[in-house]
N, CA, C and O atoms as a GROMACS GRO file, in nm:
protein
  248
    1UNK      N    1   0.084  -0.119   0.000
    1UNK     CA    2   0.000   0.000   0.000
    1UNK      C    3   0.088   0.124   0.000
    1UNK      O    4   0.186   0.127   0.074
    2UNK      N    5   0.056   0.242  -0.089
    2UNK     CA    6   0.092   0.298  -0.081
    2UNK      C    7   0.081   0.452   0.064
    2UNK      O    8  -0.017   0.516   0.099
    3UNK      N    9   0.188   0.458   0.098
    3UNK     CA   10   0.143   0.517   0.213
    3UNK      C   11   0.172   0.673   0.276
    3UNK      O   12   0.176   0.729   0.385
    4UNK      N   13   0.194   0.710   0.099
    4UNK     CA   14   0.216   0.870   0.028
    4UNK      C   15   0.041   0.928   0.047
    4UNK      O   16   0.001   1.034   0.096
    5UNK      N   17  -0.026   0.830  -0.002
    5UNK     CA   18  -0.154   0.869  -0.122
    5UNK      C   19  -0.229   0.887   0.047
    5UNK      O   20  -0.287   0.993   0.070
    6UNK      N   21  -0.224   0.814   0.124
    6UNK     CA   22  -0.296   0.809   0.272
    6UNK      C   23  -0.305   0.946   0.368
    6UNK      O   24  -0.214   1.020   0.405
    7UNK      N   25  -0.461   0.951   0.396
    7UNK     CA   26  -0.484   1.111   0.480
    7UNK      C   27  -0.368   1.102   0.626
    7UNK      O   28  -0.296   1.012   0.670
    8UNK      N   29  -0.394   1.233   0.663
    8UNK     CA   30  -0.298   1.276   0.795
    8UNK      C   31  -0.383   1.150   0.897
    8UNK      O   32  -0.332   1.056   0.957
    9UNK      N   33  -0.514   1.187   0.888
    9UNK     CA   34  -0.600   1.146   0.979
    9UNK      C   35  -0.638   1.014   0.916
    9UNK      O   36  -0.683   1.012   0.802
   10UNK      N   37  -0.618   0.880   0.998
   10UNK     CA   38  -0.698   0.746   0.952
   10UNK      C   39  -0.780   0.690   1.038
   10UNK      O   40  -0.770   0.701   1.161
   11UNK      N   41  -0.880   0.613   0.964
   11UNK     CA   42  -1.039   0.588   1.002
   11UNK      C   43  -0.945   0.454   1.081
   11UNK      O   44  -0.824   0.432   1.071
   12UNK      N   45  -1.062   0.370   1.169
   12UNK     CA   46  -1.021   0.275   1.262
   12UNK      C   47  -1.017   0.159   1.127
   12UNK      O   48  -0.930   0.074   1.108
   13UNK      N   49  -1.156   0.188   1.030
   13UNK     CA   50  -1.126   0.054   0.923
   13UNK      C   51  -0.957   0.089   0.793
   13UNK      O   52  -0.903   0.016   0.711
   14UNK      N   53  -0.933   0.211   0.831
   14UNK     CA   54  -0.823   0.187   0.729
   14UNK      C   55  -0.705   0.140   0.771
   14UNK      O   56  -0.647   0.057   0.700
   15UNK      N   57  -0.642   0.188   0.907
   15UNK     CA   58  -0.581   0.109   1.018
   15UNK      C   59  -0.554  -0.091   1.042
   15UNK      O   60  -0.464  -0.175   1.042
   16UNK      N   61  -0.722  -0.074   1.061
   16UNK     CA   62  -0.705  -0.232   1.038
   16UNK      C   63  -0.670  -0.309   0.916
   16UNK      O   64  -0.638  -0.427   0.903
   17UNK      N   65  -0.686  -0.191   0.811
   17UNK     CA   66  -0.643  -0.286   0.695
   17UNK      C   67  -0.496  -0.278   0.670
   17UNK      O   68  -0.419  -0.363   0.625
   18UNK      N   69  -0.476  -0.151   0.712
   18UNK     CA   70  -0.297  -0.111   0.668
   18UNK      C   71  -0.231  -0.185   0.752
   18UNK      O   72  -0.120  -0.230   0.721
   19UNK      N   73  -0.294  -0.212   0.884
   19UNK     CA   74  -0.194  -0.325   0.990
   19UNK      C   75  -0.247  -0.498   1.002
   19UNK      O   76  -0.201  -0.582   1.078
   20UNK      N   77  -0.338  -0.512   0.919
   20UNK     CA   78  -0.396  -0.599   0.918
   20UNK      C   79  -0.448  -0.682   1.073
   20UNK      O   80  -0.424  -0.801   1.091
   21UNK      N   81  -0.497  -0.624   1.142
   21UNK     CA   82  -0.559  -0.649   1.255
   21UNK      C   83  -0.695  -0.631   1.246
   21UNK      O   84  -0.765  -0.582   1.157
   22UNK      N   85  -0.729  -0.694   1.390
   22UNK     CA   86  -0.893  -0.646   1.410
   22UNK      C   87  -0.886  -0.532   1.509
   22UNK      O   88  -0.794  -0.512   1.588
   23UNK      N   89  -1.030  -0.441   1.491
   23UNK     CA   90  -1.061  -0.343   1.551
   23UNK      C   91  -1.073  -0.335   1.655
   23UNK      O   92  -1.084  -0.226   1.710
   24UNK      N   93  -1.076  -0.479   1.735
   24UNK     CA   94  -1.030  -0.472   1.863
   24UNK      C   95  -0.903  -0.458   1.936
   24UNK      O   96  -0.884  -0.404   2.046
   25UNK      N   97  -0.799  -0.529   1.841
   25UNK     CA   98  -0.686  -0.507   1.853
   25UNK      C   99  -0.661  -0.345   1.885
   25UNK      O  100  -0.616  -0.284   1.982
   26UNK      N  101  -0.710  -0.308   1.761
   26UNK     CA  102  -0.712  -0.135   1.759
   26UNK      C  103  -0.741  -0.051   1.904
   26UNK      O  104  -0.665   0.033   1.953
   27UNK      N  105  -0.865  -0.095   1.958
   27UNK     CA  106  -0.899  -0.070   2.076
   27UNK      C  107  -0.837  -0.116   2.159
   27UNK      O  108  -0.856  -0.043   2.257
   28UNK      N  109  -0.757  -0.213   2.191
   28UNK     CA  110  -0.697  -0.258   2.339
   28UNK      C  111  -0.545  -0.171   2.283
   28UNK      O  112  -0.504  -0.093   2.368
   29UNK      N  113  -0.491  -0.175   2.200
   29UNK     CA  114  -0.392  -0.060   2.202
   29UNK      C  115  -0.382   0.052   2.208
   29UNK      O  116  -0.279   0.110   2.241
   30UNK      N  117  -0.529   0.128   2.163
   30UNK     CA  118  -0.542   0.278   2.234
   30UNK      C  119  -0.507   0.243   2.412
   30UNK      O  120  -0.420   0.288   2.486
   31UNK      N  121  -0.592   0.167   2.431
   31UNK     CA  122  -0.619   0.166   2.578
   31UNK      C  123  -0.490   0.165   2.682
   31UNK      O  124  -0.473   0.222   2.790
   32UNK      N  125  -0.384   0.053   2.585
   32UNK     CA  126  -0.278   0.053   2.640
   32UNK      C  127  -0.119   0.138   2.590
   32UNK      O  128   0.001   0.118   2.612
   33UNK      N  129  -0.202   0.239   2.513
   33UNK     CA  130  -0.066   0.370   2.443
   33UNK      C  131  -0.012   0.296   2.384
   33UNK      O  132   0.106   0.334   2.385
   34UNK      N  133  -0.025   0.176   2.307
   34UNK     CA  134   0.030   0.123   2.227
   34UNK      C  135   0.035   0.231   2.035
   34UNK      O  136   0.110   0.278   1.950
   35UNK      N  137  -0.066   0.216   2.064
   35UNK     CA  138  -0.145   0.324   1.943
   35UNK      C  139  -0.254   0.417   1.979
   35UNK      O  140  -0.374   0.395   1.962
   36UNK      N  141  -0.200   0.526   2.030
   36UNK     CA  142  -0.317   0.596   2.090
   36UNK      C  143  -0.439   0.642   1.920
   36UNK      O  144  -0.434   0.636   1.798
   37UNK      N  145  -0.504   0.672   1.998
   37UNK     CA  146  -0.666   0.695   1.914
   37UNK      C  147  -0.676   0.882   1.931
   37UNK      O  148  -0.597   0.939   2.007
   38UNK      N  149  -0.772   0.955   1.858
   38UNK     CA  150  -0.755   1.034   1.873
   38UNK      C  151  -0.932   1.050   1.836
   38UNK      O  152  -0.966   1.011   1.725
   39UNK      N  153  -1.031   1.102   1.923
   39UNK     CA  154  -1.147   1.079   1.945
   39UNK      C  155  -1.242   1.219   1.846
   39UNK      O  156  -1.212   1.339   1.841
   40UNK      N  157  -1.341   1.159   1.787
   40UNK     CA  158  -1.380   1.301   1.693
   40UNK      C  159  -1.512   1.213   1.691
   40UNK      O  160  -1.532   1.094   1.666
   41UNK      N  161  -1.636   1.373   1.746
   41UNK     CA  162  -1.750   1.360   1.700
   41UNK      C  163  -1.812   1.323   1.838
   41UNK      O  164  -1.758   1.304   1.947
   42UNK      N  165  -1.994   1.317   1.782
   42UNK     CA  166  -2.102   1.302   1.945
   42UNK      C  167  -2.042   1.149   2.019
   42UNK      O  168  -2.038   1.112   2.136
   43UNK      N  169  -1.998   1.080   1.883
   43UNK     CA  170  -1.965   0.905   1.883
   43UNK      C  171  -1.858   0.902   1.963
   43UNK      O  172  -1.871   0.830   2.062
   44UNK      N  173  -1.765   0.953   1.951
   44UNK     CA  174  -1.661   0.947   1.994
   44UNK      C  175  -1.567   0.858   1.873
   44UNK      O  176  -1.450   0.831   1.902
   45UNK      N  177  -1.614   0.821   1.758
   45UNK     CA  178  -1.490   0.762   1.667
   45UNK      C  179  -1.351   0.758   1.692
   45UNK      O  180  -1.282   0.853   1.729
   46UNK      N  181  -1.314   0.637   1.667
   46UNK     CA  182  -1.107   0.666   1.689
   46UNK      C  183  -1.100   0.694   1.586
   46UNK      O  184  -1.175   0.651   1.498
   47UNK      N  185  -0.989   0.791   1.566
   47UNK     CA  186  -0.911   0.822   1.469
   47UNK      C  187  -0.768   0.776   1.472
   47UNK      O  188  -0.734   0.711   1.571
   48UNK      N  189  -0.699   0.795   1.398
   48UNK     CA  190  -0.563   0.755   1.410
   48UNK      C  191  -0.482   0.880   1.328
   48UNK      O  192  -0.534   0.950   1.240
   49UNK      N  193  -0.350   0.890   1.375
   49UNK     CA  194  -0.273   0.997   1.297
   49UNK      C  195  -0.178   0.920   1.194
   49UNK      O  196  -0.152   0.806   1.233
   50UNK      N  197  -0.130   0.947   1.094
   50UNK     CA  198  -0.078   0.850   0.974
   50UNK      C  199   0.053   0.834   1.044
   50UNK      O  200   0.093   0.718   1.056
   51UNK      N  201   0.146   0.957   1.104
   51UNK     CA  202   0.250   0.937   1.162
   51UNK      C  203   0.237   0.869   1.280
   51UNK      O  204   0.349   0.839   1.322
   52UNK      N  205   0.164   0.838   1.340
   52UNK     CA  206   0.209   0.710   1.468
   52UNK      C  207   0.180   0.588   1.397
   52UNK      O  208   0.273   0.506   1.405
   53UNK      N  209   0.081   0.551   1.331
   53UNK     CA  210   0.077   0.401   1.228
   53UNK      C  211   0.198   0.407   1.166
   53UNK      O  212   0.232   0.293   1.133
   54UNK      N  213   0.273   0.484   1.137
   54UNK     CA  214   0.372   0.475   0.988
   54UNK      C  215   0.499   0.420   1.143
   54UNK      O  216   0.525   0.300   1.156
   55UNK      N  217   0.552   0.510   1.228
   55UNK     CA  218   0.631   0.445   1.348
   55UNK      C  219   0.568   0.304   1.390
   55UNK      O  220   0.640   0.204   1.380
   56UNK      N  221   0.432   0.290   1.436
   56UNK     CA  222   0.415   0.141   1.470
   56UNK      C  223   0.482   0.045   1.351
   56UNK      O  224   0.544  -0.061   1.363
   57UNK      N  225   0.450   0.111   1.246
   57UNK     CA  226   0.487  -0.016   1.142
   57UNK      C  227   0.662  -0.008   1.121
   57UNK      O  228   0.714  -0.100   1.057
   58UNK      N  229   0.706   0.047   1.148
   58UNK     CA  230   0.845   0.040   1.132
   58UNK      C  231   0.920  -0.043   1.249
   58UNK      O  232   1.014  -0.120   1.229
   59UNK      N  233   0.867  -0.017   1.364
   59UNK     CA  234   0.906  -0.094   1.442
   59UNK      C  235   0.855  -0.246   1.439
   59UNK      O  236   0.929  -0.336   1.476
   60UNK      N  237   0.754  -0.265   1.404
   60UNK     CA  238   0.721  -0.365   1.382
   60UNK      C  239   0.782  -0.493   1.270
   60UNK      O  240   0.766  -0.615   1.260
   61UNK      N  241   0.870  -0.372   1.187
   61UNK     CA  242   0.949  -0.459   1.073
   61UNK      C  243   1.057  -0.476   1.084
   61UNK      O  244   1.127  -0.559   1.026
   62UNK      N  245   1.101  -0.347   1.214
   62UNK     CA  246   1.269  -0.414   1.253
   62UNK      C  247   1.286  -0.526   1.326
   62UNK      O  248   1.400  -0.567   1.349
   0.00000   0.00000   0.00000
């Protein structure tokens, strides 16, 4: 994936696809600052910032 073309801000389903996890995963790592979330709206939606996914994934490949 290209990961030029990708917003500042990512949805919880684009996350799971770029890290290939489930959305729970997603959620127990906000919880534990693994990948913090960044909350928008009445919902409270996670968001994600492209620069902390782009560090998770680097570390994840060293």
């Amino acid at each position: 994936m290209d990961t030029k073309s990708l917003p500042d801000i990512l949805t919880l389903r684009q996350v799971c696809d770029l890290l290939n996890v489930h959305p729970n995963t997603l959620r127990q790592w906000d919880a534990k600052g693994i990948l913090p979330a960044i909350r928008f709206g009445a919902r409270k939606d996670r968001r994600y910032k492209k620069q902390d996914v782009l560090k998770l994934l680097e570390r994840k490949g060293a």
